[in-house]
C-alpha positions as CSV (number, residue, x, y, z in Angstrom):
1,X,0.0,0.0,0.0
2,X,1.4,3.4,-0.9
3,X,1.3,6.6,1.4
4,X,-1.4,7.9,-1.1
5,X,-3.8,5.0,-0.4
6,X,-3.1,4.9,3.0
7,X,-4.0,8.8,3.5
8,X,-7.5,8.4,1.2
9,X,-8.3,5.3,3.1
10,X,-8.3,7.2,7.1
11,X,-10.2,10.1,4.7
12,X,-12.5,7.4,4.3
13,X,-12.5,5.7,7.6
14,X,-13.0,9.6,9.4
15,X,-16.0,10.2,6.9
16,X,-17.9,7.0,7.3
17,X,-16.8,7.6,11.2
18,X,-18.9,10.9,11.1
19,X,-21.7,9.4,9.2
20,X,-22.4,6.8,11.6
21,X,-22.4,8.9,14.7
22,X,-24.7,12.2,13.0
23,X,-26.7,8.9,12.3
24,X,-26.3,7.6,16.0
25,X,-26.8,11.0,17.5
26,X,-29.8,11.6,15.3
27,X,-31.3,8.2,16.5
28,X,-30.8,9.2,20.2
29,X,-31.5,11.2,22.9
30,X,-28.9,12.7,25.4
31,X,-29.9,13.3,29.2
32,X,-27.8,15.8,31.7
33,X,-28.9,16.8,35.2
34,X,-26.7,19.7,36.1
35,X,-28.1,19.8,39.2
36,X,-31.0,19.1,41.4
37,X,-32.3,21.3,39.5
38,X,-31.7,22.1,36.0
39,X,-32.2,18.8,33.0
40,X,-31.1,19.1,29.6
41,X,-32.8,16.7,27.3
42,X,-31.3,16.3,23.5
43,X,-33.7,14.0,21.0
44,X,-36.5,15.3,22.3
45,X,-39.6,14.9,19.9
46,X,-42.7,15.8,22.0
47,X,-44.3,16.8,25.6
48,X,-47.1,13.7,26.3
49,X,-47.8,15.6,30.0
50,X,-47.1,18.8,31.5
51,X,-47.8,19.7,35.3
52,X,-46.0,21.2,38.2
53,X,-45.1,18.1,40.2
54,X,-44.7,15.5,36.5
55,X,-43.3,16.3,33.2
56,X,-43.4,13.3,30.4
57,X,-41.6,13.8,27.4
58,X,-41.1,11.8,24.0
59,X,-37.8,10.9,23.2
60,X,-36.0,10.0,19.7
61,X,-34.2,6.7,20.8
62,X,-34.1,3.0,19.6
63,X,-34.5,1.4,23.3
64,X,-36.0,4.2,25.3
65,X,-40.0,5.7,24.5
66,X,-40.5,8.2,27.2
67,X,-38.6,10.4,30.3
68,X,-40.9,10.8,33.2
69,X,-39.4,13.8,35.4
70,X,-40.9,13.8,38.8
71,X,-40.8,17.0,41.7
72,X,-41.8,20.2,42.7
73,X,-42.4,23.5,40.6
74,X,-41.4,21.8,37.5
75,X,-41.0,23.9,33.8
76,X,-40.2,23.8,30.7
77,X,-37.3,26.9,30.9
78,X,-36.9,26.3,27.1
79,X,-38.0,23.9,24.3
80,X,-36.4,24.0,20.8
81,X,-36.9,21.2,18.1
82,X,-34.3,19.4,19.4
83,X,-34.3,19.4,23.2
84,X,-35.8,20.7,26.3
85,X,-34.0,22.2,29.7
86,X,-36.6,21.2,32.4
87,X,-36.1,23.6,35.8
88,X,-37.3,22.7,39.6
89,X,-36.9,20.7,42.2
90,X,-36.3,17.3,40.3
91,X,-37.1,14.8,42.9
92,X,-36.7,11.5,40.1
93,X,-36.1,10.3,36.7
94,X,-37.9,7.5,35.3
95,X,-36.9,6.0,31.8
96,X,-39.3,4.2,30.1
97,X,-38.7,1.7,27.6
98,X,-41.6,1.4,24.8
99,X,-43.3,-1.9,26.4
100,X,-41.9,-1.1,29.8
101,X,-44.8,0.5,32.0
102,X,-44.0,2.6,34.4
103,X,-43.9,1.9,38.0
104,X,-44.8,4.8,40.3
């Protein structure tokens, strides 16, 4: 193998690399509590309930269906098409698998 073929096939690798994880990331949601109380959701697709002590939201992901956020003074701080910061005492964080019922 040359240098020439070696250097077009990484190119290669590194593109097909990138393709897989905007095709991962696009198939998934990504959850971070930065503190009792402040949630950042990514792959959010929906709101299902809405309420001061329960939030339910619809995620984009292959094995989960739902995030149940549980608490006190709960709220939507912002929502954009592809996430959600929840705000409030968080209190718990159920996820919900598409067959899986939840157990309160």
């Amino acid at each position: 193998m040359t240098r020439k073929q070696g250097v077009n096939e990484t190119r290669s690798l590194r593109a097909r690399l990138r393709a897989m994880y905007r095709y991962v990331s696009a198939q998934s949601c990504r959850i971070e509590l930065q503190s009792g109380r402040e949630m950042m959701i990514e792959g959010c697709c929906g709101i299902e309930e809405y309420h001061a002590d329960r939030i339910v939201l619809t995620v984009r992901d292959p094995v989960l269906h739902s995030i149940h956020i549980c608490g006190r003074e709960l709220r939507c701080s912002s929502y954009h098409p592809d996430g959600v910061v929840v705000k409030g005492k968080i209190l718990c964080v159920q996820l919900c698998g598409e067959k899986q019922p939840m157990i309160e």
